[in-house]
C-alpha positions as a Markdown table, in Angstrom:
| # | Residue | x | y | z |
|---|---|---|---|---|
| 1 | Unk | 0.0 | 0.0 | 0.0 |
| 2 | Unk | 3.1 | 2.4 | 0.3 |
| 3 | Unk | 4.1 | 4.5 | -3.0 |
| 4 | Unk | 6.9 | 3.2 | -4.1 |
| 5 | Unk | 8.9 | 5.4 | -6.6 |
| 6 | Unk | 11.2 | 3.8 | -9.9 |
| 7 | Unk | 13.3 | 5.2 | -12.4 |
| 8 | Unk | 14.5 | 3.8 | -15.6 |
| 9 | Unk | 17.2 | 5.4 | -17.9 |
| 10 | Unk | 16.1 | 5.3 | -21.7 |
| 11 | Unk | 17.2 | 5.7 | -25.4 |
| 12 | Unk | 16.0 | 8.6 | -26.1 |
| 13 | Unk | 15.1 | 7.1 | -29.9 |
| 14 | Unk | 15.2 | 4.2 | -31.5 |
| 15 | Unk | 18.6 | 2.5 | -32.3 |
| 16 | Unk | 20.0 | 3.8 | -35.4 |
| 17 | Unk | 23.3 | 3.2 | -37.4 |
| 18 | Unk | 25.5 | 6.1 | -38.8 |
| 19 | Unk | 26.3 | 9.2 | -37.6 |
| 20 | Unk | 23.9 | 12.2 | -36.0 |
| 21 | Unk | 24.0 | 14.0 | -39.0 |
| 22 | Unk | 23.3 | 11.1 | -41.4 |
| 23 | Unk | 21.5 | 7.7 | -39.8 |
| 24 | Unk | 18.8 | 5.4 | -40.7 |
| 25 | Unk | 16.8 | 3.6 | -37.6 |
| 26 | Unk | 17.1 | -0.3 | -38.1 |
| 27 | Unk | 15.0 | -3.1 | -37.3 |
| 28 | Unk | 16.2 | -5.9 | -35.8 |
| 29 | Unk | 15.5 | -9.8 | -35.6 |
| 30 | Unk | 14.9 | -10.8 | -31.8 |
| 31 | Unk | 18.1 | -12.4 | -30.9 |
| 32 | Unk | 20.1 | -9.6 | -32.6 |
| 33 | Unk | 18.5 | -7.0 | -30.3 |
| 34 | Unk | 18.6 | -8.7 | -27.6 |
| 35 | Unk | 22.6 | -9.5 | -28.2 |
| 36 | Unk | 22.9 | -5.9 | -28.6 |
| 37 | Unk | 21.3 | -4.4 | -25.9 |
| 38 | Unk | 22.8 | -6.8 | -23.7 |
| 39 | Unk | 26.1 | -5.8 | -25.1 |
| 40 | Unk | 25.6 | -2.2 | -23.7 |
| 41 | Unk | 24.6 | -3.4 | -20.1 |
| 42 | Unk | 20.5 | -2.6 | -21.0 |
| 43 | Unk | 17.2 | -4.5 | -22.3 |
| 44 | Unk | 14.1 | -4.6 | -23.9 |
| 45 | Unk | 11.3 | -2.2 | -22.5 |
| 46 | Unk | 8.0 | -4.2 | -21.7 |
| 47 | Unk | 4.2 | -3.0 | -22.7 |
| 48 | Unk | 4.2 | -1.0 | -19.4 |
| 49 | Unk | 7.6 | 0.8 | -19.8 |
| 50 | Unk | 6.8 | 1.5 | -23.8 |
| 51 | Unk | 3.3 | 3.2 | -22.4 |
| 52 | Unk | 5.2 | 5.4 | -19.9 |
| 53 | Unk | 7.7 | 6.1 | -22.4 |
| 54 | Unk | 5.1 | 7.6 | -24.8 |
| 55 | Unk | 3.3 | 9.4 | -21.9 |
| 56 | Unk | 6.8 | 10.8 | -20.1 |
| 57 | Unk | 8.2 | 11.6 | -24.6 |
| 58 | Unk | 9.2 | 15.2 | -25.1 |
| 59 | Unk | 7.8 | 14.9 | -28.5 |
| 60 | Unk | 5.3 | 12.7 | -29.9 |
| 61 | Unk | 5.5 | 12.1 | -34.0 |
| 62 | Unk | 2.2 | 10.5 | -35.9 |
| 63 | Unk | 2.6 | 6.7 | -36.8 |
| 64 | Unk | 3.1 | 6.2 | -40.4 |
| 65 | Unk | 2.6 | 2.8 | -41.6 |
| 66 | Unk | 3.3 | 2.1 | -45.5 |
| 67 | Unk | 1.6 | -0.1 | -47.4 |
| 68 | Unk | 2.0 | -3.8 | -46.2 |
| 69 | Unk | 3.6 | -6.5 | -48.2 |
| 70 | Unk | 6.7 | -8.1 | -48.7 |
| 71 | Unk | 8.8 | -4.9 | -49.1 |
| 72 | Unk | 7.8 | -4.0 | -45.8 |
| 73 | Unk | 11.3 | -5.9 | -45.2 |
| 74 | Unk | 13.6 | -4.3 | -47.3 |
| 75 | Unk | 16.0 | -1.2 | -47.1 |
| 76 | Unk | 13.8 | 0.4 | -49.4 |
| 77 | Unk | 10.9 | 0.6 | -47.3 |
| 78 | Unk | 13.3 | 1.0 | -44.1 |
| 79 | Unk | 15.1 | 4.2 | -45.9 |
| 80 | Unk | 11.2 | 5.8 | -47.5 |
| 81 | Unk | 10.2 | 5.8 | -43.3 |
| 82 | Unk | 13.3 | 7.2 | -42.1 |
| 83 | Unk | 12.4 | 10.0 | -44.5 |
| 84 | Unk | 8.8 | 10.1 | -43.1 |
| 85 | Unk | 9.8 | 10.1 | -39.8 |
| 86 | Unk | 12.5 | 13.2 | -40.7 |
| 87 | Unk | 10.2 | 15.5 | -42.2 |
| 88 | Unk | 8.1 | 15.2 | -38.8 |
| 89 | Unk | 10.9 | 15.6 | -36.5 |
| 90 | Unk | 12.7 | 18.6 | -38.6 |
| 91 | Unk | 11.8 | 20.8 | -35.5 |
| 92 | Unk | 12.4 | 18.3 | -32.4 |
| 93 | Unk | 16.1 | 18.2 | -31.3 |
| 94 | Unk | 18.0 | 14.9 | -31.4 |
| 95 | Unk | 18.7 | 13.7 | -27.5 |
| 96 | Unk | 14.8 | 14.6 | -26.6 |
| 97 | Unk | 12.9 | 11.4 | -25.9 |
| 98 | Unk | 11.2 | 10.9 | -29.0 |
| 99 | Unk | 8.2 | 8.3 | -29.4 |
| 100 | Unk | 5.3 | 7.0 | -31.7 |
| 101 | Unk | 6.9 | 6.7 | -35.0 |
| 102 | Unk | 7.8 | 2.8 | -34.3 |
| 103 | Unk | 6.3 | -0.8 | -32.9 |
| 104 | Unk | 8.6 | -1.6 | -30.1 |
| 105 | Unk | 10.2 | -4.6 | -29.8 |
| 106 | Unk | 9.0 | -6.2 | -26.3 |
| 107 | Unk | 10.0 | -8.5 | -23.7 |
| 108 | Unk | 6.6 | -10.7 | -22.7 |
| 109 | Unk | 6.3 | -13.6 | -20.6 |
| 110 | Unk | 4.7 | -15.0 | -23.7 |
| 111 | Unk | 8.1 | -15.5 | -25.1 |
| 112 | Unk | 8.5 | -18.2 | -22.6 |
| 113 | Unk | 5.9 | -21.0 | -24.6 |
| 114 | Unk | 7.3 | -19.5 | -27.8 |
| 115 | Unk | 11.0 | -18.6 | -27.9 |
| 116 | Unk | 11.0 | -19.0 | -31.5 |
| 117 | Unk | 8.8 | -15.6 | -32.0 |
| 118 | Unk | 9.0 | -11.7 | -31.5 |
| 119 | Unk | 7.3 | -9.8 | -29.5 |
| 120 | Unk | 6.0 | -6.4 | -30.7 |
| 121 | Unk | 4.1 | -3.9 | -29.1 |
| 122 | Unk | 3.0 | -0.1 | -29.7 |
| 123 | Unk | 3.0 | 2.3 | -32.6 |
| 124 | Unk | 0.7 | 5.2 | -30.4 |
| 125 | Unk | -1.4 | 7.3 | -31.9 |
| 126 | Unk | -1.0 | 11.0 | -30.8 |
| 127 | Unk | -4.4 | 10.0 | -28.4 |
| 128 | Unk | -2.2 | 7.4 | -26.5 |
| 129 | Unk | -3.5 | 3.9 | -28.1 |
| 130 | Unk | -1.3 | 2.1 | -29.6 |
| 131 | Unk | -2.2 | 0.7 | -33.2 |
| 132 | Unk | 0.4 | -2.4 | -32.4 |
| 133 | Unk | -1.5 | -4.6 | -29.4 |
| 134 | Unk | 0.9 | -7.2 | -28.1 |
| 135 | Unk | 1.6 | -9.7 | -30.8 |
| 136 | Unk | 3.7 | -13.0 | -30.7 |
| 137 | Unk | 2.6 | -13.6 | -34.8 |
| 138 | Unk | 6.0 | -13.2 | -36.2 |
| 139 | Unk | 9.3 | -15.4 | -36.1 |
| 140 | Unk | 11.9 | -14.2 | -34.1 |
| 141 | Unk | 14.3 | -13.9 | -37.4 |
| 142 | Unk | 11.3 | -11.4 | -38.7 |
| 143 | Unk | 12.3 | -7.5 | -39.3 |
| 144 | Unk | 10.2 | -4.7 | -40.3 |
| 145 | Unk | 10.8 | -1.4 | -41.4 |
| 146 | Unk | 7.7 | -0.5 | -38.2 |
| 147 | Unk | 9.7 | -2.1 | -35.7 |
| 148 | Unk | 12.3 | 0.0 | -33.4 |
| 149 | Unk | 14.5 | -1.1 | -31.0 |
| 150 | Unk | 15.1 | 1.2 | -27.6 |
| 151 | Unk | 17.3 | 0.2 | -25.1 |
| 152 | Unk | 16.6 | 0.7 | -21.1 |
| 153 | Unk | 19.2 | 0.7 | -18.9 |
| 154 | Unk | 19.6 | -2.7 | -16.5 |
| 155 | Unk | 20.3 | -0.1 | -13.9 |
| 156 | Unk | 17.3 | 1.3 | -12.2 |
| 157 | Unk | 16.1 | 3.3 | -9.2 |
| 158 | Unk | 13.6 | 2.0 | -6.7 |
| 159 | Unk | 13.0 | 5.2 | -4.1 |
| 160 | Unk | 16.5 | 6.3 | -5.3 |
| 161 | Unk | 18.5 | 2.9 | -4.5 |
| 162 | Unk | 19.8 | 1.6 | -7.5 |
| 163 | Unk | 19.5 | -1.8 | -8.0 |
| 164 | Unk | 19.3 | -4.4 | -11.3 |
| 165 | Unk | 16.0 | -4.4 | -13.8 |
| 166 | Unk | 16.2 | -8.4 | -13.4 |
| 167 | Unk | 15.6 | -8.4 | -10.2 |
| 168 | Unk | 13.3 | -5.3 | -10.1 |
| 169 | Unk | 11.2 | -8.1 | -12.8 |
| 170 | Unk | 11.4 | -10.9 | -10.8 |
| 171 | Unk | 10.0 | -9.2 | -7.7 |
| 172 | Unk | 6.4 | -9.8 | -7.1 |
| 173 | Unk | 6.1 | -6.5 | -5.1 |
| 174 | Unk | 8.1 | -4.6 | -7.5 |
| 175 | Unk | 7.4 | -6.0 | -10.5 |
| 176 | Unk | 4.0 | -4.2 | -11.8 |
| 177 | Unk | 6.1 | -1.2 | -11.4 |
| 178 | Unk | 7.6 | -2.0 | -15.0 |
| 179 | Unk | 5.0 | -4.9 | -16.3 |
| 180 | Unk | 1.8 | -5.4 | -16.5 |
| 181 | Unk | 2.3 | -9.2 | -16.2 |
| 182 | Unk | 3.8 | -8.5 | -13.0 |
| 183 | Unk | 6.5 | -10.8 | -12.7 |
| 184 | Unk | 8.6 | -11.4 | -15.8 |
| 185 | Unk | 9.7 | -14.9 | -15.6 |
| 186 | Unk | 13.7 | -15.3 | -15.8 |
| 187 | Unk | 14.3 | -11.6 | -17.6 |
| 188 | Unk | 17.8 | -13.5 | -18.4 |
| 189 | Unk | 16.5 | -16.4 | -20.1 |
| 190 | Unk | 14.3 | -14.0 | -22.3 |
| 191 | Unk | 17.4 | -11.4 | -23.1 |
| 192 | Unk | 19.8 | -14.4 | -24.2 |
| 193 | Unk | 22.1 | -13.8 | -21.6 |
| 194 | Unk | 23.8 | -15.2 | -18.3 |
| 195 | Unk | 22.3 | -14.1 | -14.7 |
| 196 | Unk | 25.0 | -12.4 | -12.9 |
């Protein structure tokens, strides 16, 4: 019954290669993200922490999907959104928490039954629904140019004491702070790497 206060450090935007003044946000198949964002000491957000992400976001920028179809997977489609996406940001600063122009890339305890699938969640509309609702359909190899890939920190504050995201996940007090599962199930097993 006591408020209990958490803090999460965030990408500000979706992971991108090249530089700040020339960069195209990537997709990425599940276990590539998840060996990435591992690789810089972070993880994959769940439903709950993309929803606060959008509510908390500096700047909000209109979904805009493209025609679906098997291009949706190619650098083609990947570079025409970039460009979408660009012409809507022109005015908001890069380093602002940016959301709303991607499907995140989520951790579920659905992943658990399937391991062989992605998880994707979001895409808000500037009302706050998402168009994405939590979705196991695809293969874990599967890529789109909708999907994004922000990284949270495995650091995290609970009533300014840091302490580790796994075990923030794992707690069944703690837990529906970040998820609205409650407990995520072995947050390591999901992420493809070794508990610490």
């Amino acid at each position: 019954g006591e408020a209990v206060t958490a803090i999460i450090w965030v990408m500000p935007d979706y992971l991108a290669i090249g530089s700040d003044d020339d960069f195209l946000r990537i997709p990425l198949t599940y276990p590539t993200a998840t060996a990435i964002a591992t690789a810089f000491g972070c993880i994959l957000p769940t439903r709950k922490m993309v929803d606060v992400i959008y509510e908390q976001s500096a700047f909000h920028l209109k979904p805009q999907p493209l025609p679906p179809g098997p291009k949706m997977r190619s650098n083609a489609y990947f570079v025409k959104h970039q460009q979408k996406i660009e012409a809507q940001r022109v005015n908001f600063p890069l380093g602002e928490v940016l959301s709303g122009h991607k499907k995140d890339v989520v951790l579920t305890n659905l992943l658990h039954k399937r391991p062989d699938r992605i998880a994707i969640y979001g895409w808000h509309q500037l009302n706050g629904k998402p168009i994405q609702p939590l979705s196991t359909v695809h293969g874990a190899q599967y890529a789109d140019y909708s999907h994004g890939i922000r990284l949270i920190s495995q650091s995290i504050w609970i009533d300014g004491e840091p302490c580790s995201i796994f075990d923030v996940l794992q707690d069944p007090v703690l837990a529906p702070l970040l998820a609205y599962e409650g407990v995520i199930s072995k947050p390591h097993d999901l992420m493809g790497c070794q508990e610490k």
